[in-house]
N, C-alpha and C positions, 0 to 999 in steps of 0.2 A: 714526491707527489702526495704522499700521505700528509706531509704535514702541511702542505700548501692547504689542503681541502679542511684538515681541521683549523685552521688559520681562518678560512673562509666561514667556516660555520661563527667563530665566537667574535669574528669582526660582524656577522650578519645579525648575530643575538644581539650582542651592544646596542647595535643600534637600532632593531627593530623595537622596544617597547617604549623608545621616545619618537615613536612615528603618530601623528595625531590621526582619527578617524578610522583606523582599522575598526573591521567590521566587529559587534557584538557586544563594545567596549563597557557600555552605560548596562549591561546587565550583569555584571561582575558587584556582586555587594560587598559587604562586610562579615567579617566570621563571625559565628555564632557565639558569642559574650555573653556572661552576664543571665543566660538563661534565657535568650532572646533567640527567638528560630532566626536564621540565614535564610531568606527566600528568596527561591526562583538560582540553585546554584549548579549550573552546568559544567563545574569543574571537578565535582567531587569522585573521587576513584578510591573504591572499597581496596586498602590492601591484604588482599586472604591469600595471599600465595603461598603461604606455609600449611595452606591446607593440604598440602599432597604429601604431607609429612603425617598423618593424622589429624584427628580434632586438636584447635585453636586451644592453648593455653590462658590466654587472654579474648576478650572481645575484638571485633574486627577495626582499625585503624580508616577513619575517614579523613580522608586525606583531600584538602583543598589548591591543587594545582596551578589555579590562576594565580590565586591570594601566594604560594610561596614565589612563582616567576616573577610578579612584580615588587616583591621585596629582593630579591634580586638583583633587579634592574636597578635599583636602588644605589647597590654597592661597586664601587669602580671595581673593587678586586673581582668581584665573583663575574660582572657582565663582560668583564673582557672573556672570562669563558666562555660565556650563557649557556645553553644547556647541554654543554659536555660537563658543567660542575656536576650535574647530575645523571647523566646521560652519556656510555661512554661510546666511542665512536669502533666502528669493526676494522676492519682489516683495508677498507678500501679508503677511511677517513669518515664515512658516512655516521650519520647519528642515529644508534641504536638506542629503543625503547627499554633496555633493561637497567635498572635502577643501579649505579655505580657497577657492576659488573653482574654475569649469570650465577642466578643462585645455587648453582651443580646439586650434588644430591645429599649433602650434611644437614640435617635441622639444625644444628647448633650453628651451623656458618652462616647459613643464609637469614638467621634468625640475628647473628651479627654484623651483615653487610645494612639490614635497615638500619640497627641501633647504634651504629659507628656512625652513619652517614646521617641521620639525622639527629642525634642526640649530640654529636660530636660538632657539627653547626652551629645547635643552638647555644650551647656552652661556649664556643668561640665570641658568640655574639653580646651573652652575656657579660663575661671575660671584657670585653668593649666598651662594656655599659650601654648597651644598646637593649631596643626590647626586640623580644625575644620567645620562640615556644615553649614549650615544657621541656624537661631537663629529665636526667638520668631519676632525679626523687620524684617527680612525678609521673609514671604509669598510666594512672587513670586519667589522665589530660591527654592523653592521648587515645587510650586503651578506653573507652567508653560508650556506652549505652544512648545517654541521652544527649547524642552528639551535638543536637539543637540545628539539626542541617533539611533544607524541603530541598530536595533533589530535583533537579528540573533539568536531566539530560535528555534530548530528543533524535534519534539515529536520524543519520543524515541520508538523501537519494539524490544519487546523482541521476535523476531526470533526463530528457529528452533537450531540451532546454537549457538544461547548466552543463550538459556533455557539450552544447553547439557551441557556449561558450568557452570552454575549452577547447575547443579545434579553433576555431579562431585567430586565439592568440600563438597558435601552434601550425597555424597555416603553413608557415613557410621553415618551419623547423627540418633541417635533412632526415631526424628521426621521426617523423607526421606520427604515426599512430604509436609508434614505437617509447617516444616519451612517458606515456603510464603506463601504456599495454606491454605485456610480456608471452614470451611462452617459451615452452621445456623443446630446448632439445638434443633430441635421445641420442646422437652420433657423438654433439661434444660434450654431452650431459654435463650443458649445464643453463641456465636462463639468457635469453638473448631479447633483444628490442624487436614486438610486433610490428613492423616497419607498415607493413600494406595492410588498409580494410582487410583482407581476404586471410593476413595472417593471426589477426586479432580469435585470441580461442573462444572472444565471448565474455562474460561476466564476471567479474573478479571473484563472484562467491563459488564459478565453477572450480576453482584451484585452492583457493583458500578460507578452510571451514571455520567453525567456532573454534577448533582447537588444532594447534598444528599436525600435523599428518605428513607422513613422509614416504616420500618415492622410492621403492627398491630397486637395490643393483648392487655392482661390485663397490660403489661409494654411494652407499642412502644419504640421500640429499634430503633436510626438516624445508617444510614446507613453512611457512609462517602465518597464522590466523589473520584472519580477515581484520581483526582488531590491531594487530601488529602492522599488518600489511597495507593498509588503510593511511593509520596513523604516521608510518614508517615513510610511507612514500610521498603522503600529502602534505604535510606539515614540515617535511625537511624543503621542498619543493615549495610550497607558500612564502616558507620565510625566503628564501635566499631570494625568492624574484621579487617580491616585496622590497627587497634593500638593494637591490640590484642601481646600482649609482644611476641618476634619473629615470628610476623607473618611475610608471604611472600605474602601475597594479599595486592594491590595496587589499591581497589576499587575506583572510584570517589565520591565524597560527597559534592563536590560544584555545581555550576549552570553550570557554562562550561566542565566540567567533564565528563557531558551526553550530554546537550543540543547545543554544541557549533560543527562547521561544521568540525574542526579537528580533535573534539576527537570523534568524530562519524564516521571519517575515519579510525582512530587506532581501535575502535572494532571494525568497517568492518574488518579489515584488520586480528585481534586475530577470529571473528568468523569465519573467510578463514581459518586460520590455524587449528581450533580447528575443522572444518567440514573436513579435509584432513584426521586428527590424527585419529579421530572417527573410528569406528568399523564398520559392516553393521550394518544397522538398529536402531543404537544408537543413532542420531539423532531425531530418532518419536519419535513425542509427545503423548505417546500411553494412550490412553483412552477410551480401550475396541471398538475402531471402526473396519468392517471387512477391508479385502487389498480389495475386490472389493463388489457391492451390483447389486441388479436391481432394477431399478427405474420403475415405470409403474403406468398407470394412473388409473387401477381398479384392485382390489385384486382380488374382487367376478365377475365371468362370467355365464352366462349361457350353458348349456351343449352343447347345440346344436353351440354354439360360437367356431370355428376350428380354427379361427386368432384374434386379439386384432385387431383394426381398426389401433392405434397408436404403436403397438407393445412394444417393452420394448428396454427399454437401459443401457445394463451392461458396468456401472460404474467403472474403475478403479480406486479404492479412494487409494489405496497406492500412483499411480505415479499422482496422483494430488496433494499429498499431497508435493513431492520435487517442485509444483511448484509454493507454495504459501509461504509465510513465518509465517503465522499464522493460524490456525483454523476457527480466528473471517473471514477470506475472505471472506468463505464462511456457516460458520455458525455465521451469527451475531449477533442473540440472543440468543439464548443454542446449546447446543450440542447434541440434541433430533432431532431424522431425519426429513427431511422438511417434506415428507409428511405424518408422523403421528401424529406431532402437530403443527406445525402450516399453514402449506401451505399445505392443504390436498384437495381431488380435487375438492371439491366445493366451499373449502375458510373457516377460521376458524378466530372466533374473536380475538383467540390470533397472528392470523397474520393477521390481519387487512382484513380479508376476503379478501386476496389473494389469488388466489387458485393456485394450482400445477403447471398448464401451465404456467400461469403469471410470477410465480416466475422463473420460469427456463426459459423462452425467454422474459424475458423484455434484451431489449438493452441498455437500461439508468440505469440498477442497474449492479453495478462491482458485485455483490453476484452472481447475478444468471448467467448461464452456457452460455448463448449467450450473455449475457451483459459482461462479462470478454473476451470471446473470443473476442469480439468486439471490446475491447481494447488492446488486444495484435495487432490488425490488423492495428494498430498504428506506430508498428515498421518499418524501414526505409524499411527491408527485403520484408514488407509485402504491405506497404501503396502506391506504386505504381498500383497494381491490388485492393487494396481494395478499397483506396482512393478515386476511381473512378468511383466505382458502387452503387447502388443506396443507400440512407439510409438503405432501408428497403427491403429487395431482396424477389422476389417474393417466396412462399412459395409452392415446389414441394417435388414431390415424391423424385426427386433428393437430393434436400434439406438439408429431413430430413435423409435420407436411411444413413448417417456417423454415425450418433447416433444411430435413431429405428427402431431395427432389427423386423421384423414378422415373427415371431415361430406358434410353432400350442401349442395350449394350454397346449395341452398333457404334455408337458413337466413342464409346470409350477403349474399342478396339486400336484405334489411332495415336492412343495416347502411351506415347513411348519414351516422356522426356518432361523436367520440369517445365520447359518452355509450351510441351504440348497439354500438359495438366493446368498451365497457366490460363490459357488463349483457351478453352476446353470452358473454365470456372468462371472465367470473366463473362464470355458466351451468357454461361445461366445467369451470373447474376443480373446481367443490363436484361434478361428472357421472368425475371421476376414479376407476377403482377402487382399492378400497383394497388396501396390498401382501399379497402370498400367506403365507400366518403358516406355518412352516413345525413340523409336526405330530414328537414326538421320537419318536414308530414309524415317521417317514418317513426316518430320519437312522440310519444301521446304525450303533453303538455302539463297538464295538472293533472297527478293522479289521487283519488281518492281514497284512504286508506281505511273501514269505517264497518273491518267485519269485526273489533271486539268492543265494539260502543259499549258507554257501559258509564264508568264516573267522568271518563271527557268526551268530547264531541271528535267527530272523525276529525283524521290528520290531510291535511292539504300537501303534497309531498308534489316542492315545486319541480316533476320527473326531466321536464326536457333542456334547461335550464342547469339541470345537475348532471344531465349527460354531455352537455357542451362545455361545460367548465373543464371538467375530466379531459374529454379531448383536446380542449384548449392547453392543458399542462405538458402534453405527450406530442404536439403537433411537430415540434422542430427536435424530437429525441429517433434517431434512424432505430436502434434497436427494438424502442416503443411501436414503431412502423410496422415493422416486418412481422413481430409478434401479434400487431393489433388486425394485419392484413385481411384477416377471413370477413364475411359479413358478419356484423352485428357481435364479433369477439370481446368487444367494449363491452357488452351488455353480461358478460359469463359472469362476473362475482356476485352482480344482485341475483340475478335469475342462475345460478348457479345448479349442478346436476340437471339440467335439461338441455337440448338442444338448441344452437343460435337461433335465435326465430324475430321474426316481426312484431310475434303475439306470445311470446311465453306463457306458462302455464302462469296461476296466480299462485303466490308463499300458500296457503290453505289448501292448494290439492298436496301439497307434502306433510307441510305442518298442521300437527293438530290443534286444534284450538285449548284443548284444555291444558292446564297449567300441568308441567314437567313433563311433557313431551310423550313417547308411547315406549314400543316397546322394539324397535329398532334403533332407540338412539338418539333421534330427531329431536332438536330442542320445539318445545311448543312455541305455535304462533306467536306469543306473546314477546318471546325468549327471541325469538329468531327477526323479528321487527327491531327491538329494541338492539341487539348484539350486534346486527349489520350495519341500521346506524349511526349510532352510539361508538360504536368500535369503528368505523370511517371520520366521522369529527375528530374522535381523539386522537388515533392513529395520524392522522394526517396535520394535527394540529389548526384547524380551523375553527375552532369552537370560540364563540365570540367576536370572530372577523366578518365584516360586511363587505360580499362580493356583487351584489346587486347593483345596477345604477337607477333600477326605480324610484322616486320617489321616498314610497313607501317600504323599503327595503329596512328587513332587519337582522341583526347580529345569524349566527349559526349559532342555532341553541349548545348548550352544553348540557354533559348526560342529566344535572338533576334539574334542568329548565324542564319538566313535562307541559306548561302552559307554552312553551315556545315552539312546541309542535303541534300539541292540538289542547284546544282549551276548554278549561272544566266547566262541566254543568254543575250547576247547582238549582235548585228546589226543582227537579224534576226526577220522578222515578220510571227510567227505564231497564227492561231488560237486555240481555244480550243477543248478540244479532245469531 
């Protein structure tokens, strides 16, 4: 059986790298010669594995992958192997990642497993009269600094969309989930095929870390890194069904195939099409999660308790789920709900005694709920008003009321099952009000800006005209919705520190007019006109673009246009208002 499957691998190598069109092909260049950078090269793989022996005796070995498999292909002797010449296969016939054999634990062996295997090539090749890399006399042709290499590997996600395509092609396979998915188990300790949805543990990065890690018992079982594991399972699987006798898959199996910036535009572009063709709902990645939950910071209350202090926040996890591309976003280390094991509300060791709150309003972790939103607030749409307000906004009943709603207990009495937290969450959110649509008699039209008259004339600041653009950018964003929901919440970053109102106070009952501000802090009026702005064109990128269709419409000034917001007098002397 063994040698059937190695038989199988070096008959599938031959002939896989005269298959025309595999994906990535045309960004494979030329090695770096002559003092000339190699650009845009998604095969290069640093070999520092002798770092576990100490520091590097020599410089670190960049090593060009595609460029040696296709000299390879090249040679009848070496493709009838293919990459078991370099690659030996384990115990079951499968092709392992370790370079001619495991480098065990000798610096001097392992330090000879590379210079046998590849210096002993290229001297064969030589020997041939063929050309050829560097040789045992030169070192530095290999061993060097200015390797003349622009690196351009890009980690790969299997998305929402390239997972559907996957199942697909695997529709009818007897192993369905089982084919990539795996899981441990503990009676015959040892890995077997995640056959059903429901047996899938989840994420491959839940089991396999940056570095291997191993399972305790009477036989510890090495765990293999996600980079072995990845590489291990995809790329022996790519090639074989690729060559598979009439096959019609065009899988990738080289470096630039996945890793490289164009072929990663071409599955952008097939997981477009393949997320159009789809069915509803055929895209979820379904693993027994509800379409919505309620989140809440205590299960248990006491009787006499009529409202939760923090109340509860029903969760839409379906449409959150179109807005992320993987699971790991926001579950990133299992798929067990945050606060039943790890982020529970006083903090558990298995999440680092972080507790509930934490996890869902840190700003500096993308995982949790205000640290993502916080980065969507990034966008060009959005970072004009957000951009501007403080890191850390003050924390009001306003605030939180988009998320947590206060119910009376009553209701939450009943809930005794995911399916009752479901039907509970859904309830709220279709119970949500819809956002305040803001009225153009409620929006003053031109507003006059003209308290530091002085070398220009007032600023015409076309106000309602600049609040419907704004809205116009957020109008089909749901998250933009639910946040913008209160009255007049659109209006918080100009009129900012004061309450939502019809008639905000004016910038001048804050800011003082004289130059640098007081003694609270406050930038002066002048400072705080211009930086709001100023700092919205630029942030947002609009400065110079014509969004007007009047006529007379013109550009958005840019910060050193000052005639393009209000225009200078000349031969007249006035003072200040």
């Amino acid at each position: 059986m063994k040698k059937k499957t190695v038989a199988l691998l070096c008959s599938l190598f031959a002939a896989a790298f005269f298959l025309a069109g595999f994906i990535g092909s045309e960004a494979v260049g030329s090695a770096g010669e002559g003092g000339q950078v190699d650009k845009g090269r998604a095969d290069v793989i640093a070999i520092d594995a002798l770092t576990r022996f100490g520091p590097l005796e020599e410089s670190v070995v960049m090593f060009m992958h595609d460029k040696h498999t296709e000299a390879l292909a090249k040679r009848p002797e070496w493709s009838e192997k293919g990459c078991l010449t370099c690659h030996p296969a384990d115990e079951k016939g499968k092709m392992t990642l370790d370079f001619m054999k495991p480098l065990g634990d000798s610096k001097v062996e392992a330090k000879n497993i590379y210079h046998d295997g590849c210096i002993n090539c290229h001297v064969d090749l030589v020997k041939a009269g063929e050309k050829s890399g560097p040789t045992a006399e030169a070192c530095r042709n290999c061993h060097r600094l200015d390797h003349g290499l622009e690196i351009e590997s890009l980690p790969v996600t299997v998305d929402r969309s390239l997972h559907y395509r996957h199942t697909k092609i695997y529709a009818d396979d007897k192993q369905k989930c089982g084919v990539c998915h795996h899981q441990w188990d503990e009676t015959a300790g040892k890995v077997v095929p995640a056959v059903e949805e429901k047996d899938v543990p989840g994420a491959c990065v839940y089991c396999h870390k940056a570095e291997p890690t191993v399972i305790e018992g009477p036989k510890p079982v090495t765990v293999r890194s996600l980079r072995k594991a990845s590489h291990g399972e995809c790329v022996a699987c790519h090639l074989e069904r690729t060559t598979e006798p009439n096959s019609t898959i065009k899988a990738p199996f080289d470096c630039a195939g996945c890793h490289s910036a164009s072929a990663q535009e071409q599955i952008a572009e097939r997981n477009k099409k393949a997320a159009i063709e789809a069915r509803e709902d055929a895209l979820r990645i379904k693993r027994g999660q509800p379409d919505a939950a309620l989140v809440r910071g205590s299960v248990e209350f006491s009787p006499e308790v009529k409202v939760l202090p923090m109340g509860v926040v029903p969760f839409n996890h379906k449409a959150h789920e179109d807005k992320v591309s993987t699971c790991v976003a926001c579950h990133h280390a299992s798929l067990d709900s945050c606060s039943s094991a790890c982020h529970t509300v006083v903090g558990d060791a298995k999440g680092g005694f972080i507790g509930l709150e934490q996890a869902m309003h840190d700003r500096n972790a993308t995982q949790s709920c205000v640290g993502c939103h916080t980065q969507l607030q990034q966008d060009q749409s959005c970072i004009g008003c957000h951009g501007l307000m403080p890191g850390k906004p003050a924390v009001t009943e306003a605030t939180c009321a988009p998320c947590h709603l206060k119910i009376d207990t009553a209701m939450l009495a009943g809930v005794k099952s995911q399916e009752d937290s479901q039907a509970l969450a859904q309830m709220l959110i279709r119970a949500r009000p819809a956002p305040h649509v803001l009225k153009a008699e409620d929006v003053p039209d031109i507003v006059t800006i003209d308290a530091l008259v002085d070398k220009y004339e007032a600023s015409k600041l076309p106000h309602r005209r600049i609040v419907f653009a704004m809205l116009d950018r957020i109008k089909d964003d749901d998250l933009a919705k639910t946040f913008h929901a209160a009255e007049f919440a659109v209006c918080a970053s100009c009129h900012h520190n004061s309450p939502p109102s019809k008639n905000p106070p004016k910038c001048a009952s804050c800011h003082p007019a004289k130059t640098g501000g007081d003694a609270t802090g406050r930038p002066g009026l002048m400072a705080a006109y211009h930086g709001q702005c100023m700092g919205c064109h630029t942030m947002m990128g609009i400065e110079g673009k014509v969004y007007s269709q009047s006529p007379d419409a013109k550009p958005v000034p840019a910060a050193t246009d000052c005639t393009g917001c209000h225009k200078e007098r000349t031969g007249v002397s006035v003072e200040k208002k």
